[in-house]
N, C-alpha and C positions, 0 to 999 in steps of 0.2 A: 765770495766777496774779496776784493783786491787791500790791499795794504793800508794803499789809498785812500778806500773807500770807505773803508772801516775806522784809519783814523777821523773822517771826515766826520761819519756816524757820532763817532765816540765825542769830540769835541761839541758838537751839535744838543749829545745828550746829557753832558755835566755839564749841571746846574750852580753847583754847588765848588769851593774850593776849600778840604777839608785838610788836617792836619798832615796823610797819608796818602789821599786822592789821587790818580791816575790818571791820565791822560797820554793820549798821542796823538797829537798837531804834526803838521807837514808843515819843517822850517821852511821859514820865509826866504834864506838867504842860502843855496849851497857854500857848506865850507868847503875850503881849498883842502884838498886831499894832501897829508902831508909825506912829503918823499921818502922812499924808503931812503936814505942818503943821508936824512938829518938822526944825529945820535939820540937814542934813546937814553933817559936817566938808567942807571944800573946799581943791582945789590946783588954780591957775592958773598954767599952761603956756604958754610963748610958742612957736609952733611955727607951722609952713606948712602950706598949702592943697595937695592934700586931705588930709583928715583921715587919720592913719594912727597902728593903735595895735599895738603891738609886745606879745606875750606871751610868756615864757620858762617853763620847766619847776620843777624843784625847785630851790633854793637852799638850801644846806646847809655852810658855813663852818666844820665842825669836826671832829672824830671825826678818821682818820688824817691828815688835811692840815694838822692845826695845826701841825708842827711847816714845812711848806712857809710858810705863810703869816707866820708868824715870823719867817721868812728871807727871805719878797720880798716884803711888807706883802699888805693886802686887795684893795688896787688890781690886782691880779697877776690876781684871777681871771677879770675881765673885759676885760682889756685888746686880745685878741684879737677880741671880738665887737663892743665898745661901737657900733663905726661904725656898726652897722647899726643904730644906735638911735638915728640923727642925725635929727633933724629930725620925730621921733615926737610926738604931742598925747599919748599915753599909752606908759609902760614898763610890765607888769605881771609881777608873779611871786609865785609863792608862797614866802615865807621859812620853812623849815624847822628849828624851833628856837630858842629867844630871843636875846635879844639883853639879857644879864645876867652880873652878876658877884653876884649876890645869890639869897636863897632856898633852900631846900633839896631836893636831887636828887630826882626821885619812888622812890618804893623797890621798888617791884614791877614797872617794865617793863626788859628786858633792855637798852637803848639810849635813855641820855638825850642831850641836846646841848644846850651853849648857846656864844653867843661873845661876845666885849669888846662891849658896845654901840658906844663911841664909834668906833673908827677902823670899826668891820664898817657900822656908820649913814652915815658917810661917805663912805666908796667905795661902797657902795650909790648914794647920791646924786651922787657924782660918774661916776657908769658911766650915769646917765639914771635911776632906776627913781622911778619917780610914786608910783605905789599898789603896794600887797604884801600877798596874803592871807596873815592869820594863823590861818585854818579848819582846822589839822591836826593830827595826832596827838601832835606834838610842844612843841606852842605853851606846855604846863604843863609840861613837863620842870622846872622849876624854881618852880613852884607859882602862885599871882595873884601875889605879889610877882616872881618876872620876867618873867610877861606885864606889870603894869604898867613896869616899866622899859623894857623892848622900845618900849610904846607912846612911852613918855619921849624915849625915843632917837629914834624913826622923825620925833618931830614936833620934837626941836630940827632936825634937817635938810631940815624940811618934807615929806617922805614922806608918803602918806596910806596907810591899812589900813584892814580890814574884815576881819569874821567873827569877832573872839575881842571881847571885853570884858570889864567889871568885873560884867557883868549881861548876861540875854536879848536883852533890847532891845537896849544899845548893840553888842552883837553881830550883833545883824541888821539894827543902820543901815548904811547905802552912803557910801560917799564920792563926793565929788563933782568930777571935773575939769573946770574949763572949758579948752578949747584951740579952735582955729582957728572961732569961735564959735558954738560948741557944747558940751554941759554933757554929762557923760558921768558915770553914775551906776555903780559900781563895789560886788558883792555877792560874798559867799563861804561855803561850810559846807564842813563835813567831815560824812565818814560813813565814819569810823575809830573804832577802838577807843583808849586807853581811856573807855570811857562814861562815867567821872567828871570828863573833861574839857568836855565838853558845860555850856554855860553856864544857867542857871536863873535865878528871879526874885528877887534878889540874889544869887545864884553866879557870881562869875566864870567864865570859860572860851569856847569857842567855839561857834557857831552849829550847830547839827546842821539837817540838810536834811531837814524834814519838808515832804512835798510841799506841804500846805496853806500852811505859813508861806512857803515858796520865792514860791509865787503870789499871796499877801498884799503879800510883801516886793518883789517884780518891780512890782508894779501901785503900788504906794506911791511905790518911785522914780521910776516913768517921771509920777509929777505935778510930779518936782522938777529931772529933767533929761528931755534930748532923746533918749539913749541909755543903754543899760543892758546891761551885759554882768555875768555870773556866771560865779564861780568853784565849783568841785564837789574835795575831795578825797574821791576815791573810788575804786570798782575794786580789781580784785588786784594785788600786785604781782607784776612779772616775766611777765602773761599778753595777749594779745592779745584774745582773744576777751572780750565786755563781759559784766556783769553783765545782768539785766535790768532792775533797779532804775535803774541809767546812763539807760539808752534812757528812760524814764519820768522822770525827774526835767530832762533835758536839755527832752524833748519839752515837759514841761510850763513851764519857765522860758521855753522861745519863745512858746510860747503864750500865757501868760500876757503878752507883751511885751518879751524880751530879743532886744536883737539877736545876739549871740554867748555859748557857752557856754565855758568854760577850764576842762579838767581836767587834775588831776594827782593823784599817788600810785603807778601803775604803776610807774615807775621808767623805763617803756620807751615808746616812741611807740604810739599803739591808734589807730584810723580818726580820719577824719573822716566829717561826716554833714550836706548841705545839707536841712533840714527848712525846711518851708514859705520865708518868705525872710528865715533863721537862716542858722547855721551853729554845730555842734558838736564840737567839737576835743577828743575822748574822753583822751587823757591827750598832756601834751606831752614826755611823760618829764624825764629830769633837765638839769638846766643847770649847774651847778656844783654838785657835792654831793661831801662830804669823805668819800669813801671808794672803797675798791679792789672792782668789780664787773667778773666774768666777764660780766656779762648785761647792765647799763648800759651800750650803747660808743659809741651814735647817738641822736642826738634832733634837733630843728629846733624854731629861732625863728619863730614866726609874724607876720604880719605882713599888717593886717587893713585894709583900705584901704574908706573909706567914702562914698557916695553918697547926700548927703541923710543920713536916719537907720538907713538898712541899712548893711550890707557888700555891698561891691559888688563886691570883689576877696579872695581870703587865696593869700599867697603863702606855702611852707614853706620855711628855708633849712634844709639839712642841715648839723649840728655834731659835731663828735668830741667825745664826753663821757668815753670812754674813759681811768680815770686814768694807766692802767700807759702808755699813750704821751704824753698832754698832762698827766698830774700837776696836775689841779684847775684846768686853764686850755681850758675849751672852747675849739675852733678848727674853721673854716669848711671844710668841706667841699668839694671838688671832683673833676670828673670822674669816674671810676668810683665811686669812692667815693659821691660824692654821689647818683650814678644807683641805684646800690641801696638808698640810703634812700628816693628817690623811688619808686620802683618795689615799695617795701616801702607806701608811702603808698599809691599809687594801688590797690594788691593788698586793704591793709587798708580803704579807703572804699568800695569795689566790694560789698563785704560789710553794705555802707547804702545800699547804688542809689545812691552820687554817685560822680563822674567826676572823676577829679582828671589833671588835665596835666601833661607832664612840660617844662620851658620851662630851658635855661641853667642845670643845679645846685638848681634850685627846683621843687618840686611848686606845681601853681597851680590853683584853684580858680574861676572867674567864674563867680558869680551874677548872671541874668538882672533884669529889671526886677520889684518887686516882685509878690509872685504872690497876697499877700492884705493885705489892709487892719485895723490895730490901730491 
């Protein structure tokens, strides 16, 4: 089945527009490919040799935990994890939700969220996080007026972001990190529902992954940095098994020239997939997200170590995401525990023809010497 046909399928077949829902529509309107020529926003990271860039799951600061968060500030949520984010040239995660006290609620989806910009933009930045997709289903909850604030906030704290804006375009500009010197080009969509959150040529909203623009948008950055990884919210929630559309939209952003792909939305961890010499991290499930889940209880920080302009390493740490025992404070996994996330990992990447190792607590991954030339 073609891309195409499949999103055609898909729209056809939801019924239903849910909190997290999924969807992939064929925009109505090509957006204008934007030139490699126009500057990308940029964050300059002091960090060590080698390169290593750390990506986390969903981030989600509101819904039942605000009244925890109230009680032991924002810094609370990361406090367990942050060390492993010591010494990273990039933090990446997807923010789930704005970051506003402004605008007015959407009316017709069952779950909105938003949180205080100023102390939630803070602890973000003081826990390490670089960049943060805002390509999700949530990012209007509170209309273009608290996507801009969001934006307002991310950048007094220096944070950079990708995938929503005030328009198509700046929606499917990349951010740019320089760290251990190297320029690391930073992309992100959604292919969630609702469709009126999708950004348009003056519409606010966030970037929808039409394959064409994905490989417009991949080939653009790689003239303005040296690496380029993408972000996907995508996939069902709560399922393992991928869509087909995933495997097509990942395949084609390597192809196209990413070194690494980052999805989320699942809620839950889904394979990994070494494609030609990529690497695709189908959903990283949740990282902090303010709510009580029988089904969210394990996810892993990854941690993507670089050689030249590939990945040359990715190491998975296993995390208790689980609220009903860590109450909105992911914590590090070990031993058994951590061996059946691993062994959860290696079961689900088996399922991609790659091989994943189980090494100390950590699923690990080594990519050989590059196997094609871009």
């Amino acid at each position: 089945m073609t891309l195409h046909r499949y999103w055609l399928s898909t729209v056809l077949s939801t019924l239903f527009l849910g909190a997290c829902a999924t969807v992939t529509p064929e925009p109505t309107t090509p957006a204008p490919r934007v030139p490699a020529t126009q500057a990308a926003p940029s964050v300059t990271v002091a960090s060590t040799e080698p390169l290593r860039v750390i990506a986390v799951g969903d981030i989600m600061l509101d819904g039942t935990a605000r009244p925890v968060f109230a009680q032991n500030g924002y810094d609370y949520a990361f406090a367990a994890v942050k060390h492993l984010f010591n010494g990273a040239g990039a933090v990446f995660g997807n923010l789930e939700g704005p970051l506003t006290d402004r605008g007015t609620a959407e009316q017709d989806k069952t779950y909105v969220f938003r949180s205080p910009p100023a102390p939630v933009s803070q602890a973000l930045h003081a826990a390490g996080f670089t960049v943060l997709s805002l390509a999700n289903n949530h990012t209007l909850d509170f209309g273009a007026e608290g996507l801009a604030q969001t934006q307002s906030a991310l950048e007094a704290v220096g944070i950079g972001y990708t995938g929503a804006g005030k328009d198509l375009a700046e929606a499917r500009r990349p951010v740019i990190v320089s760290a251990s010197g190297k320029k690391l080009a930073f992309l992100a969509y959604s292919v969630t529902l609702p469709e009126h959150f999708y950004a348009g040529p003056g519409k606010p909203g966030t970037a929808f992954a039409h394959e064409a623009h994905v490989r417009a948008d991949v080939r653009a950055a790689r003239q303005q940095a040296d690496i380029v990884l993408v972000s996907f919210h995508w996939g069902q929630e709560g399922k393992t098994v991928l869509r087909d559309y995933q495997v097509q939209l990942g395949h084609a952003a390597i192809d196209a020239g990413a070194a690494a792909v980052l999805g989320h939305h699942p809620h839950i961890l889904q394979g990994i997939e070494r494609y030609h010499d990529g690497v695709i991290l189908y959903s990283l499930g949740n990282f902090t997200f303010g709510s009580y889940s029988k089904q969210a209880q394990v996810s892993a920080i990854a941690e993507l170590t670089f050689d030249g302009n590939r990945v040359a390493a990715l190491r998975m740490h296993p995390i208790n995401v689980n609220n009903f025992e860590v109450e909105f404070q992911p914590k590090p996994l070990t031993g058994m525990a951590a061996k059946r996330v691993v062994d959860e990992l290696i079961s689900l990447s088996a399922r991609r023809q790659t091989v994943v190792a189980s090494e100390t607590d950590t699923a690990v991954l080594q990519l050989p010497a590059a196997v094609s030339s871009r």
